[in-house]
N, C-alpha and C positions, 0 to 999 in steps of 0.2 A: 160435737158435731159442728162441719160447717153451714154458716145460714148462706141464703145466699149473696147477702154482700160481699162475703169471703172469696167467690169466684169471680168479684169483677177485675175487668181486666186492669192492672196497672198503672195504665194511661190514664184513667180516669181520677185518679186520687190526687188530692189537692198536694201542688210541690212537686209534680211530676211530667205529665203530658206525654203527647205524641215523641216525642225527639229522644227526653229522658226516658220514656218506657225502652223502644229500643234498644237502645245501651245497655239495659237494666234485662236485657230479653240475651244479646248477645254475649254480655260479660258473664254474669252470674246464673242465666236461667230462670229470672224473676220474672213469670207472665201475668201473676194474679195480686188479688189482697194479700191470700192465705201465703204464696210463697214468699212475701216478701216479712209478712208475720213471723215465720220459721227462719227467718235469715239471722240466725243469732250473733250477740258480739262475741269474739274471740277471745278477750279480755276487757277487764273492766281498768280505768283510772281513777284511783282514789282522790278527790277531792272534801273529803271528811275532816280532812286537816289541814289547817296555815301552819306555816313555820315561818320565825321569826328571821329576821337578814342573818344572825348572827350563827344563825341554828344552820347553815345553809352548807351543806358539804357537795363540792363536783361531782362527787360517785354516785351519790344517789339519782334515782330515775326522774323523772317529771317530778316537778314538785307545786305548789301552790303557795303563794305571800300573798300579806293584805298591805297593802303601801300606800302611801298619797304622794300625787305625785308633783316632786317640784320643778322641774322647768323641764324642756325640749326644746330642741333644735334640728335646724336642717343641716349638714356639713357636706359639702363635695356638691360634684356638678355632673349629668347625664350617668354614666356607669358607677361615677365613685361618690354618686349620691345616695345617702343613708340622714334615719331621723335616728338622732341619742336624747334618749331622756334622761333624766335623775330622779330616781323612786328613792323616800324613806320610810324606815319606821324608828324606832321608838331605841332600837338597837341599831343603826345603821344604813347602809348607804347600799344602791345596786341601780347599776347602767342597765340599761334597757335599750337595744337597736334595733334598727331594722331596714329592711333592704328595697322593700316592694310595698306599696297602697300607701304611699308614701303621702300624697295628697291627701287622699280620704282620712289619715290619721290625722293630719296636722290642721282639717276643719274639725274633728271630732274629740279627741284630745283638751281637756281641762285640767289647766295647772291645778293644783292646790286641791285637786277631788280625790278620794280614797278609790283605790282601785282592787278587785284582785285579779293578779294578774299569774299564769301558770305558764310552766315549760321548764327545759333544760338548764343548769346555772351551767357555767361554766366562768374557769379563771384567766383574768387577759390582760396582761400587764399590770399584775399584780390588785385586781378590780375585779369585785365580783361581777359577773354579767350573764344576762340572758340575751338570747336572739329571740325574736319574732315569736313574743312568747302573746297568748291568749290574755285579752285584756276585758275585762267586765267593769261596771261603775258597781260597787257595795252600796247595796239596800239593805238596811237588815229587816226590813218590814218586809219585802217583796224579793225574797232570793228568787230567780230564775228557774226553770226547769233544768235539769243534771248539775245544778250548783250544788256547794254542800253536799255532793252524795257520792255514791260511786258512779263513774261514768264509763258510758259504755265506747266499745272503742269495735268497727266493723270493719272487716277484708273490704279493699275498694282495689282498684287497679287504674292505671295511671290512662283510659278511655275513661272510665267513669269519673277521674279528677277532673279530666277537661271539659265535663258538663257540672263541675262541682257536687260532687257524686263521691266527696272524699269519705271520714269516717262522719263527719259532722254533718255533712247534707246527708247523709243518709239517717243519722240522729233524727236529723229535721223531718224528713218525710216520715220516719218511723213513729214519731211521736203525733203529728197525724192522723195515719192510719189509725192507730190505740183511738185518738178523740174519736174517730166513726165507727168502730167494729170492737171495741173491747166489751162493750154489754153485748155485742152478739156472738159470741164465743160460749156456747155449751162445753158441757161435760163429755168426754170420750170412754169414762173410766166408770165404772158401778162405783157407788157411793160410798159402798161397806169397805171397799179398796181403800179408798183417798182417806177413812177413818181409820181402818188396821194400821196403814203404813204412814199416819199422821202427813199425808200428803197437804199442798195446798189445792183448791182449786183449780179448774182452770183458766181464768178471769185474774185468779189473785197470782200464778205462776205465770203467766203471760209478760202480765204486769212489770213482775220483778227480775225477769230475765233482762227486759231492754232496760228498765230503769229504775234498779235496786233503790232500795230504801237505804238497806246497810247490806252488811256484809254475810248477817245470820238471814234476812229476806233472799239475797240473793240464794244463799245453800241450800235452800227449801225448794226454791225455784226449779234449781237447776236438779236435783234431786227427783221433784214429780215430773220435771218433761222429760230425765232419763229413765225414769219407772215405766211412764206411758210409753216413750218411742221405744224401747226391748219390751215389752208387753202386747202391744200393737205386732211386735215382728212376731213373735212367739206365737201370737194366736191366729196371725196370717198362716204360719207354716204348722200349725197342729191345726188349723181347722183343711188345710187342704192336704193333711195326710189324711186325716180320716175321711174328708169326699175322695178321696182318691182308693182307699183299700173298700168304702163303698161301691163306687163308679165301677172299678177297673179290676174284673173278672182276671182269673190268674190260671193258666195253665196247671194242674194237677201232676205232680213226679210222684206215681204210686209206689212206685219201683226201683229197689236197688238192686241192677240186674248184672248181667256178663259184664259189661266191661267197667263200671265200678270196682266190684270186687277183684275181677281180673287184676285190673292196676292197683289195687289195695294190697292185694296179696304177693305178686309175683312180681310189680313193676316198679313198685316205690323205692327211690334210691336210699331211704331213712327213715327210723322211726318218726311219725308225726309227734311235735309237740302237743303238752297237753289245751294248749290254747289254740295251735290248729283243730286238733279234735273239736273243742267247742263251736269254732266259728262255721265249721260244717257241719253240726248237728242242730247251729243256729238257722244252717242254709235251708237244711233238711224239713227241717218244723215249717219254714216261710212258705218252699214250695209246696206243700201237703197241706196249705188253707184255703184253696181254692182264690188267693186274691193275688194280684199282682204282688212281686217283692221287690222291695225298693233298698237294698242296702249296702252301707259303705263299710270298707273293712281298711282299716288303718293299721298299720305296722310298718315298721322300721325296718327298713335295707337290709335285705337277706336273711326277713325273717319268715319265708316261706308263703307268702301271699298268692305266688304263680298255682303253686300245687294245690293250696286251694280252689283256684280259680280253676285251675283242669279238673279236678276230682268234682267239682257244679257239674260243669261242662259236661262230662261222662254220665254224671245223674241225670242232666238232662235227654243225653243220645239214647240211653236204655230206657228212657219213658218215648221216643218215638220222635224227639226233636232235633232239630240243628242247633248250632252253637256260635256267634261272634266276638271277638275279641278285640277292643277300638284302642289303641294308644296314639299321643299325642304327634310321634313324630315316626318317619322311618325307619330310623335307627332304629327305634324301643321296640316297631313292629316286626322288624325282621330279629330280632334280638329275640322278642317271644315265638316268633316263627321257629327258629332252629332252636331254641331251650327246648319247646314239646315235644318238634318234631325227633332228640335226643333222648327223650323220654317215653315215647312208645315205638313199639317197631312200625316200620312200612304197613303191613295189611292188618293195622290195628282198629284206625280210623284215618278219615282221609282228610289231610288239613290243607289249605291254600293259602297263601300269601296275596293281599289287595292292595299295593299300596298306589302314588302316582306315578311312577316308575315302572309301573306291570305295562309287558307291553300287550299290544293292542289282541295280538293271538292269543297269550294267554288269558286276556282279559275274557274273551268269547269262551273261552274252556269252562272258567271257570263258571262265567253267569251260563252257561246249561248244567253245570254239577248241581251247582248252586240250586236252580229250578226245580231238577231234576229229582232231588235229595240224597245225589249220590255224594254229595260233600257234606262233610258232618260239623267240622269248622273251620272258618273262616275268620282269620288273622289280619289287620290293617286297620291303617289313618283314619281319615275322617272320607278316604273313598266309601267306605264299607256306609254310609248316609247317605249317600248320592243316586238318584233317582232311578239308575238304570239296575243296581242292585237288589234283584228280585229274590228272596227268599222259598223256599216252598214249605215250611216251618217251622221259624226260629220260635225256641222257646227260649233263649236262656240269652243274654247278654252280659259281657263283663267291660268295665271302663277304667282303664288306668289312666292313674292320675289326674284325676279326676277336675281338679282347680286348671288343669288347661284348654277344660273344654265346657261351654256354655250349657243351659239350661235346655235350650233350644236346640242346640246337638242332641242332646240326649234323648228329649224326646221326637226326634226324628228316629230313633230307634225302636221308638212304640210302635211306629206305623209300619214298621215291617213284616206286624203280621195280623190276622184279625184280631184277636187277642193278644193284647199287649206281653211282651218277651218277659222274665221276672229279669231282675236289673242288681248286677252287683258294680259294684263301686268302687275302685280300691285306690291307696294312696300310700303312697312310700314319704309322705311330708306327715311326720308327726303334727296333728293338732290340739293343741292343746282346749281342754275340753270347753271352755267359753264361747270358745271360736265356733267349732264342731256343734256346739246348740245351737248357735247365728244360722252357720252357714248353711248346714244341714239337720236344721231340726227337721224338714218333713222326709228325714232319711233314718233305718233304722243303725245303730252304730255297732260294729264290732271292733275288737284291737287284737290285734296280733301280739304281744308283750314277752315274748319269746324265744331267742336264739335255738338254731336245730343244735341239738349235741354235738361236743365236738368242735366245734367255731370256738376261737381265740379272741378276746376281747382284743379290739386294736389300741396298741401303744400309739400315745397322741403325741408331741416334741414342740416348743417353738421354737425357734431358733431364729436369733436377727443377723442384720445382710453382714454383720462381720463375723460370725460363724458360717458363714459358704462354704470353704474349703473340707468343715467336718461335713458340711451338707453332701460334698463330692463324695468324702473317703468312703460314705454309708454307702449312698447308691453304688457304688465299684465292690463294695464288701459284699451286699445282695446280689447283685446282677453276677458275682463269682460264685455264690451259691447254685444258680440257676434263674434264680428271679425276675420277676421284671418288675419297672417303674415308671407308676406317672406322674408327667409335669403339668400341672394345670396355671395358664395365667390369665389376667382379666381381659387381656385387648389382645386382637391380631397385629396390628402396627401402633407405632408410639403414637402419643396423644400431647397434643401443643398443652392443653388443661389438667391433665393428670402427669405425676411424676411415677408410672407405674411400668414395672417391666413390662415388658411384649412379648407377645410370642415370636414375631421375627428376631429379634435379637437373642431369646432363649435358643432359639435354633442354632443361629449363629454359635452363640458361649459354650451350648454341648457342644456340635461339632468339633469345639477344641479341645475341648477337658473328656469327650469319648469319643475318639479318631475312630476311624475304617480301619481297617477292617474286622479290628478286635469286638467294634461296638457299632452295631447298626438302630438306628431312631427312624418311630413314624410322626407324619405330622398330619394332625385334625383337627382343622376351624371349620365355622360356619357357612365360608365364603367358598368352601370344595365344594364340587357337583358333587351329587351322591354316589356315584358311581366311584368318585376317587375318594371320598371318605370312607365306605367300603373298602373297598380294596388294603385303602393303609390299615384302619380298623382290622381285616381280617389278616393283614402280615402280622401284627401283635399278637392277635388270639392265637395264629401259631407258633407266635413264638420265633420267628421270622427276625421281630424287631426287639429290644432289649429294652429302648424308651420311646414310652408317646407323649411327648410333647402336645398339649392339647390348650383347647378352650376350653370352655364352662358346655361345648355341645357332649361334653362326653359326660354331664350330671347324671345322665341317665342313660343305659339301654348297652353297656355296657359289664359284660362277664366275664373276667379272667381271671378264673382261680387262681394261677402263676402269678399274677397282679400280686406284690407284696408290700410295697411302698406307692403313699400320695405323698406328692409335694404339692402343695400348693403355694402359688408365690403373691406377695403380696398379699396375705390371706387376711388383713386388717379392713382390705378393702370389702370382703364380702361378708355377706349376713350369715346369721347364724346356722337359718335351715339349708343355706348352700351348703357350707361348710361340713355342715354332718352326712349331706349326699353326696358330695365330691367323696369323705372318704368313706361313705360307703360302696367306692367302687372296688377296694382290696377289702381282706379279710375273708374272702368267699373259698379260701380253701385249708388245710388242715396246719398250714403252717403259720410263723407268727409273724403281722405283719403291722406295720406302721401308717403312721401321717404324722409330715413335717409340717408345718409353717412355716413359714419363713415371712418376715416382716420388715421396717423399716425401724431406725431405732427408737424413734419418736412416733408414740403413741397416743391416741384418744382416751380418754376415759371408758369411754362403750368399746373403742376399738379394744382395749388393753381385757372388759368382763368379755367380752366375746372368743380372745384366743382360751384366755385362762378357764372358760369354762369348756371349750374343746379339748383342752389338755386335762381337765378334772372327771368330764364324762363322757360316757358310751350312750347314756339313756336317751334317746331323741326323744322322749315327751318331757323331759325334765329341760333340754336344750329348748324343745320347743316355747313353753310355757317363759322363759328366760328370754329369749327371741323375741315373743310378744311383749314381754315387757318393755322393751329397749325400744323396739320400732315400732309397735303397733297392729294392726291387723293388717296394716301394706294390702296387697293383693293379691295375699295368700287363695283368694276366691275366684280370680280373675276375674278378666271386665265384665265377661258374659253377667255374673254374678252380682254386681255394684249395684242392683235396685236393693238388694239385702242390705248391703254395708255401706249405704250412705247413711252412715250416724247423721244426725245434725251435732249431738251433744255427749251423749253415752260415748264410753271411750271400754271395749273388749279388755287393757288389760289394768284397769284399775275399779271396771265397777261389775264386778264380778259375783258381789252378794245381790246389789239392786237386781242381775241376771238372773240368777237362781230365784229368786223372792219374787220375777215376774216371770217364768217359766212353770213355777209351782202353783201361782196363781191360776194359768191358764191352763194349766193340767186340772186342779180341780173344780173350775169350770164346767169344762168338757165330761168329767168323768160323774158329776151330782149334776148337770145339766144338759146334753149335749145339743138339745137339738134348739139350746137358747130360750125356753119358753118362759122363764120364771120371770116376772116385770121389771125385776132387779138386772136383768141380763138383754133387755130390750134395747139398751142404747149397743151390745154390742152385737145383737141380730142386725140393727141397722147398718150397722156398718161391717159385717160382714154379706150382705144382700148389694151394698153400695159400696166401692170402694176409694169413690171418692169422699165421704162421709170422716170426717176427725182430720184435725189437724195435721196429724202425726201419720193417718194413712199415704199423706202425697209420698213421703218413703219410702213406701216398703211397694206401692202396688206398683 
């Protein structure tokens, strides 16, 4: 828990004031004690160890000597003045220069005194040397504070250098604040925790975060503030699912009536997989508890997420309700517009399209269907939130893709009716399941894990930019089939910073290698009004165009069975979870179909595990979890999202047990305690009543 010196403001703390708070407010976000407590170093510098002159190799990183030092001097005049010294030991000889405080050294500086001195060697005309390395006078009675030890080393930015605000003033005030606030730092964690999982304190982890002892204090350290910060998130987001399945009353689906089964029996284009089955019997059970449902349903491209999300929908319309459908872009919405509306006939149910492109007539049609309850679902953007959008009662909501749209979007779809809609979730980005605890622990999870029968595993190829020509022969071999092909590349026009194909000049290169009138191409960026990304978009779906040459807008919300080859160019340059959605735009129909890469010849280490694992699998939670290895959680959450996934220190793809071991923790919490009362569970009543209360809270609330 914090006391309250913990919330004094910044400015106040000795090393700091009015001038330095600000900077410290603008650069990093630091307003308080507490947040500048949790400002951890990013790495540490070992000074645990001297090395002899002789011992001293240029590769190595910073290092630390103990010398005395024999003479210095000034050489050169206004610019090409510098001071050189000559350090020995016992082994040898090493120059020492310097460039800047040129005065202040040469009153401060004692021949003939032992020094230790740290920084970079470097070799220079045949002479060992350091530049402007960190100079200290050797006491061995009275070492210094971060001498001898590991030292901590902190993000600064070059505003915070010019109030001296580098990693070292920031040491300075850091150590500081510890003198006045480190006795008043409680416990956030129950007792019996910090003894199971041989945790340190929170006093003695504080401690040895900014200023390890060694190297085993440090891992302790860093070990209990990661147990407590994923502990603290975990029991944010499991204590406000269960106030929330208390709070929030849930529409009742008694009924599975006419047009369920109707489309069950007579409409469905396919057997349902046995894990579709599931994830609507999981639907089935949520709505029929009388509480809100709150659940995300995860699967991989084309593994049938929509048909669930209709066959909700229908549950809902034969229990007496409306139905909405929110996706991130218009594309995707009108994409899900005509998927359904190819899916039931005309006077089955009545769907409308919202997005910001409706024009103004139809916009009035609809908000009286709407009201009315002569429309049963309604398909669109993030219009379908927007104020003028009256319901007359939606029971059911579905959100795709979910990571591009905020917390606060979504529930803007509560208030749509007096009783909150039950809420499905769905996502075509595999999450691998660390993440999915984080990000959506107060969400329940299903997985789609499943191909419909039938579907051809896609053939993966890379191929570098001197195989091109077999790149051509392939697409002319398809497109003579019948087929069609997409280009996808990362930029619309060249880029002075990247050495990356474009899509202007792809245009260009087809146009020559597939002339008129044998081979007609569409083309769709970002920067077309919708009306002409449409348009091109719908010449391909009919087959009109033979190649679409695209951007990354076409990741999603695109369906063309005939689709039978991705190219993707420069595919070195994109992430993993692109890469598995780019090609999951083919493969959606009975024949067998590809994605190429194409790359440059020279390769990354990451760049090189990323193609070869697209070329190795099909499995988007195995790409995913590989994905997260490599980059990290990135912002797979989006920003709406970021009060979740500001780690300070926990890292999603390597502390994955400490995850589990505080998920589990606060599961059995909750389930032998819930409502907090046992004395043992009293520090986390408080801080669940306050949420300013623990250090680790400024995080997550």
């Amino acid at each position: 828990m914090i006391e309250q010196i913990l919330k004094s403001p910044i400015a106040y703390l000795k090393g700091v004031g009015p001038q330095r708070a600000e900077i410290l407010k603008k650069e990093i976000g630091i307003y308080t004690y507490s947040d500048l407590l949790t400002y951890y170093p990013f790495r540490y510098i070992d000074k645990t160890k001297f090395y002899k002159i002789n011992q001293i190799d240029v590769d190595l990183p910073f290092i630390q000597v103990l010398v005395r030092l024999r003479s210095f001097e000034i050489i050169g005049e206004k610019r090409t003045k510098r001071l050189i010294a000559q350090a020995i030991d016992d082994t040898g000889e090493i120059e020492l220069i310097w460039f800047q405080g040129i005065n202040w050294l040469q009153k401060n500086l004692r021949a003939n005194q032992v020094y230790i001195i740290f920084g970079k060697a470097v070799l220079f005309n045949g002479k060992v040397q350091m530049a402007h390395p960190e100079m200290e006078s050797y006491n061995k009675n009275a070492i210094s504070k971060g001498n001898l030890r590991l030292q901590p080393v902190y993000s600064s930015t070059e505003k915070l250098k010019q109030y001296s605000l580098d990693s070292k003033g920031i040491q300075k005030i850091m150590s500081n604040l510890l003198d006045v606030c480190l006795d008043q730092i409680q416990e956030s964690l129950p007792f019996y925790l910090i003894e199971k999982y041989k945790l340190y304190k929170q006093q003695q982890a504080i401690q040895n975060i900014h200023f390890p002892l060694d190297a085993h204090n440090l891992k302790k350290a860093q070990s209990t503030l990661k147990f407590e910060e994923l502990f603290l998130i975990q029991f944010r987001m499991l204590k406000a699912k269960m106030l929330r399945t208390e709070k929030y009353k849930g529409n009742i689906f008694s009924n599975v009536g006419e047009k369920f089964n109707y489309f069950y029996n007579n409409l469905l284009p396919f057997e349902l997989t046995n894990a579709q089955k599931k994830v609507i019997k999981e639907i089935r059970f949520d709505t029929q508890r009388g509480a809100q449902m709150n659940r995300l349903v995860q699967g991989d491209v084309g593994s049938g997420k929509t048909i669930v999300a209709l066959m909700a929908m229908l549950l809902a319309i034969d229990n007496g309700f409306q139905a909405c459908l929110m996706a991130p872009t218009e594309i995707l919405a009108t994409q899900h517009y005509h998927s359904l509306k190819a899916l039931l006939p005309n006077d089955f149910v009545t769907i409308s399209l919202l997005t910001g492109s409706t024009k103004k007539k139809d916009r009035k049609i609809i908000a009286e269907n709407l009201a009315s309850g002569k429309l049963s679902i309604l398909i669109g953007t993030h219009a379908l939130i927007e104020e003028p959008v009256k319901f007359k009662n939606l029971g059911f909501a579905v959100i795709d893709e979910q990571h591009r749209f905020g917390v606060e979007q979504r529930a803007k779809l509560w208030k749509k009716n007096n009783i909150p809609p039950h809420i499905l979730v769905m996502t075509a980005t595999p999450i691998p399941r660390t993440l999915a605890m984080t990000l959506y622990g107060d969400l329940d999870i299903s997985v789609i894990d499943e191909l419909p029968a039938g579907r051809k595993p896609i053939e993966t190829k890379h191929l570098f930019e001197s195989q091109r020509l077999r790149m051509f022969g392939f697409m002319k071999q398809e497109i003579a089939k019948g087929r069609q092909v997409y280009i996808v590349y990362p930029l619309i026009q060249e880029s002075a910073k990247l050495d990356l194909k474009n899509l202007l000049d792809g245009v260009d290169t087809m146009s020559k290698e597939f002339p008129l009138p044998q081979y007609k191409i569409s083309i769709v960026h970002g920067q077309l009004k919708a009306a002409e990304k449409e348009f091109e978009m719908q010449r391909f779906v009919k087959g009109e165009t033979q190649i679409m040459v695209a951007t990354t807008v076409i990741e999603v919300g695109v369906n063309v069975p005939n689709a039978s080859v991705m190219i993707i160019e420069n595919a070195e340059r994109f992430g993993l979870s692109q890469l598995h959605q780019l090609r999951g735009r083919v493969g959606r129909g009975a024949e067998q179909s590809y994605c190429i890469l194409m790359s440059g010849d020279k390769l990354s280490k990451d760049g090189r595990i990323r193609l070869d694992t697209m070329v190795r699998s099909n499995d988007g939670f195995e790409i995913a979890e590989i994905d997260l290895q490599l980059r990290g959680p990135g912002n797979i959450e989006g920003k709406q999202q970021s009060g979740v996934m500001d780690l300070k220190l926990a890292d999603l793809a390597t502390d994955q047990t400490i995850l589990n071991e505080a998920r589990l923790s606060v599961l059995d919490i909750f389930d032998k305690d819930p409502n907090l009362e046992l004395p043992e569970h009293q520090i986390l009543k408080s801080i669940s009543q306050n949420s300013d209360n623990g250090i680790m809270l400024n995080k997550i609330s």
